[in-house]
N, C-alpha and C positions, 0 to 999 in steps of 0.2 A: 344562490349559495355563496359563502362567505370562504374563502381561502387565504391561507397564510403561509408564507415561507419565511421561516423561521430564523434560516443562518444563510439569505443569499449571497452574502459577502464572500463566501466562503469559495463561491464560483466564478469571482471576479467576472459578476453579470455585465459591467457596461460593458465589457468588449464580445459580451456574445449579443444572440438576438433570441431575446428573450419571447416575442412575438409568438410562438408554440403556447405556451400556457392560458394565454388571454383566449379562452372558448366563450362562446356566449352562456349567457347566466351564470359565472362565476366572478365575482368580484374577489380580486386579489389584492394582498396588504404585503408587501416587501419588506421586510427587516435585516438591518444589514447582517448583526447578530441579534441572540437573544440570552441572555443570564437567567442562571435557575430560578433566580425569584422572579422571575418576570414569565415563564412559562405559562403558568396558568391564567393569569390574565389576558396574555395575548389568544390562547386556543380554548377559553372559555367559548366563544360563538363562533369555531369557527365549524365548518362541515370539510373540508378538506386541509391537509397539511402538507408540505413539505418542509423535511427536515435533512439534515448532511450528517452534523453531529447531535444536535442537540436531546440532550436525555431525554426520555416521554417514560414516565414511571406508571407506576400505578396510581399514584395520585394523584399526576398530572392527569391523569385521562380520565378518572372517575368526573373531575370537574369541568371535562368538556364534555357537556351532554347531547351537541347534537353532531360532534365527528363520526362520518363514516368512512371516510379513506385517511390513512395515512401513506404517505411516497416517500422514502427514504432515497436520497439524491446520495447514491453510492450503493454498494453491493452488499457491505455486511451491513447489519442489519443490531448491532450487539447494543445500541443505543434505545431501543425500543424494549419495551416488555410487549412481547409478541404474544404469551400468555392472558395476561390482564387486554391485550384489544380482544384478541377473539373472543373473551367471555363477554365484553362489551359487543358485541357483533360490528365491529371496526376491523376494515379490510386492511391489512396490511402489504405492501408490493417495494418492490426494489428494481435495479435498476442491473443487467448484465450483461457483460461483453464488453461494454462502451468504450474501458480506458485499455483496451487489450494492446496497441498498435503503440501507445505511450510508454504506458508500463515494458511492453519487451524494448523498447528504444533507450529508456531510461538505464534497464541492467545490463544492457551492453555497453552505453554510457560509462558505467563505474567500473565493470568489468575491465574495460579497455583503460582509462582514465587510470586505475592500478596498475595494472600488465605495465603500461608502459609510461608509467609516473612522469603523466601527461601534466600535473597540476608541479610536481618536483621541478621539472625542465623551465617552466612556464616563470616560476618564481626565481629561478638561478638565472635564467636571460634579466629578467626586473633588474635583476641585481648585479647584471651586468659582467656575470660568467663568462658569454658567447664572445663579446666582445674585446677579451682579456685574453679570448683562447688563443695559442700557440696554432692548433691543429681549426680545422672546416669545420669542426664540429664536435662537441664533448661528451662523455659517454661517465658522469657520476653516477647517474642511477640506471638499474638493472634493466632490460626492456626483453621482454619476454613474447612469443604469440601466443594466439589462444591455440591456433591450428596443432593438432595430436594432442591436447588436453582432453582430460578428465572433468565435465560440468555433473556435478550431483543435484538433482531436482527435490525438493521434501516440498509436495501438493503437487497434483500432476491433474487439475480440471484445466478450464480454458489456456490461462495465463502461464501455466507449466507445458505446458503441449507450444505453446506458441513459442515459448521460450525456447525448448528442445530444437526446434525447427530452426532455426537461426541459430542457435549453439551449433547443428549438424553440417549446416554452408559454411561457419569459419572453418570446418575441419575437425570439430568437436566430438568425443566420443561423451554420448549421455549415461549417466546411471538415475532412475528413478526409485527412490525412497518408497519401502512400504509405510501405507499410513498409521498412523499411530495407534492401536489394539484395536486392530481391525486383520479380517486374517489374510494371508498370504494370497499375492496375486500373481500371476505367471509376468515375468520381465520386470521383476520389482524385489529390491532387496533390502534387508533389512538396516535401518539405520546404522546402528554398531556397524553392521561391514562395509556401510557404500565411506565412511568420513574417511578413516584411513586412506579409500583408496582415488579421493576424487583431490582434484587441482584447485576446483572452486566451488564452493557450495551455493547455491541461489534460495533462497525460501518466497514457496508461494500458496502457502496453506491456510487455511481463517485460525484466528485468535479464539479456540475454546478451552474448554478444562482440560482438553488432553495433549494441547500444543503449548499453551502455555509454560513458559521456561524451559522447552523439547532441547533448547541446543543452550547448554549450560557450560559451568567450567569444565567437566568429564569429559563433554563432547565436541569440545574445541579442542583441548588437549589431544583427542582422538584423532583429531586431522593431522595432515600430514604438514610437518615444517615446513613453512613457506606458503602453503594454500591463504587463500581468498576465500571471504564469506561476504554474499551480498544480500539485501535484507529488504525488499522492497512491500513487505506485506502485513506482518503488525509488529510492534515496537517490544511487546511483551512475552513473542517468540522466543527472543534471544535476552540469557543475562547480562545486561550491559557491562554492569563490573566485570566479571568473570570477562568478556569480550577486550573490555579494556586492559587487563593484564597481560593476557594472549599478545596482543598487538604490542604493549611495551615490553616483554622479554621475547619478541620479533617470534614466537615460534607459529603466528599468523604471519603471513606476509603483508595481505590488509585487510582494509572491512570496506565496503560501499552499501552505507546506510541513510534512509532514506523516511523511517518512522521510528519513534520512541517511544518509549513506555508512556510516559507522561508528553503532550503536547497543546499547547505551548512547553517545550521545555523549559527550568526551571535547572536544579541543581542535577543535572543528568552526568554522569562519569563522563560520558564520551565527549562533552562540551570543553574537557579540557583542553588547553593549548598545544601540549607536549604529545600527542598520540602519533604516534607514526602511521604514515601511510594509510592514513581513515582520510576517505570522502564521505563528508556529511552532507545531505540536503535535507529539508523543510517541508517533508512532505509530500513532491509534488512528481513522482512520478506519472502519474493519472493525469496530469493535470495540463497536458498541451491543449492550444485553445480549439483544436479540433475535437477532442474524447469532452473536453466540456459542454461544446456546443452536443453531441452526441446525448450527452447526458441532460440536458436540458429537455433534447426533443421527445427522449425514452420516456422520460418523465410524464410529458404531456400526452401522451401513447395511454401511458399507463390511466391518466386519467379519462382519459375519453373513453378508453374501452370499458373503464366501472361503471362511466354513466351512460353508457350504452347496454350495459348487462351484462358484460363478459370479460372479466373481470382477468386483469395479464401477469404474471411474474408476483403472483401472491406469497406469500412466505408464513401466510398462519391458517 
């Protein structure tokens, strides 16, 4: 059997061990990335794939005629037409849990990194603040605890729940977001009432039609002066503009963002210089070399168990 991994770059493989995939009777083909025109080419022969990002259409897959597994090396899944495999009787599987222990580490990360304009302090000692001071120590910027705050959750599966759980040890009071026209769940309230009343928002929902732009200019404005919104789950959740304005006439306190609409980003509003009190990173919540290695090995899980007949974590 003939297997391809289409974007292993994307998992910064030399520092894991890759050693899990290599089964007998699969010959495997590493690519570091792969461009839309070069898709079909590569997964014309192949019988298994893994892919991270890379689009698999309907046309790409009608032209690979002897694929029967595809393994998406991540959780969503929005890159695949899961429709057009199954008609092709092509398994499709994903991979879950894996970056759980990153991802909560990361939004606590930004969370705190705001709260107490860890990255502000950081740049005014460079610059030789501390050392000009009069006093032990300088107090420009605000520094707040999370302890007796208000965290609002919007997605409350694995990654929401684990987040809850460490939001409750700082001293945190949770509110959970009903999901989006879906009907009412006991301990869960509705968006309109939970923005007003939370400290910091965290989004941990998947990127569909009904989340899509969920937290816009309306629903920023709806939070309370001064709150926090942290964004570790799709880029397309949140209006970036509308986000950016929030932040520059301060009635956000900050943003910790971590995925964009577009990535690579490109002309994205939030890349400007002048945002106040935005922590931006690249992505990589997920991406400690421990949830990677994790994810490699899920991977390989998933492939044995197909070709053993029992097939794991299928999504079509």
């Amino acid at each position: 059997m003939r297997g391809v991994f289409l974007d292993a770059g994307t998992l910064g493989q030399s520092a894991l061990n890759m050693g899990a995939l290599e089964c007998e009777g699969i010959e495997w083909e590493y690519f570091d990335s792969t461009s839309p025109a070069a898709v079909i080419g590569r997964i014309a022969t192949a019988d298994i794939l893994i892919t991270n990002k890379v689009i698999l259409d309907e046309k790409s897959l009608a032209a690979a005629e002897h694929l029967k597994l595809i393994c998406v090396a991540a959780t969503g899944t929005n890159n695949v037409d899961v429709e057009a495999a199954r008609r092709r009787g092509i398994t499709v599987c994903n991979v879950r849990g894996y970056a759980t222990p990153s991802v909560v580490e990361h939004v606590f990360a930004l969370l705190l990194g705001l709260m107490r304009h860890v990255s502000d302090y950081h740049r005014a000692v460079q610059a030789g603040r501390w050392q000009k001071s009069v006093h032990f120590s300088f107090l420009d910027f605000p520094i707040h605890e999370l302890n007796g705050r208000i965290l609002g959750i919007v997605g409350y599966g694995e990654l929401g729940r684990a987040v809850a759980r460490v939001a409750e040890a700082f001293g945190m009071r949770v509110m959970i977001a009903e999901r989006p026209a879906r009907a009412a769940q006991p301990g869960r309230v509705a968006l309109a009432e939970l923005l007003p009343a939370v400290d910091a928002l965290t989004l941990h929902c998947p990127l569909t039609d009904e989340t899509r732009g969920l937290i816009g200019a309306k629903e920023l404005q709806a939070m309370k002066r001064g709150a926090v919104l942290i964004n570790t789950a799709r880029g397309g959740i949140v209006d970036e503009s509308a986000l950016l304005e929030a932040l520059r006439s301060h009635h956000l306190g900050g943003a910790g963002v971590d995925v964009l609409t577009r990535e690579p980003p490109l002309d994205n509003p939030l890349l400007s210089a002048d945002v106040p009190n935005l922590i931006l990173t690249p992505h990589v919540a997920w991406a400690s070399r421990e949830s990677r290695q994790r994810l490699v090995n899920e991977v390989a899980a998933n492939i044995q168990a197909y070709l053993q007949g029992t097939p794991r974590n299928g999504v079509n």
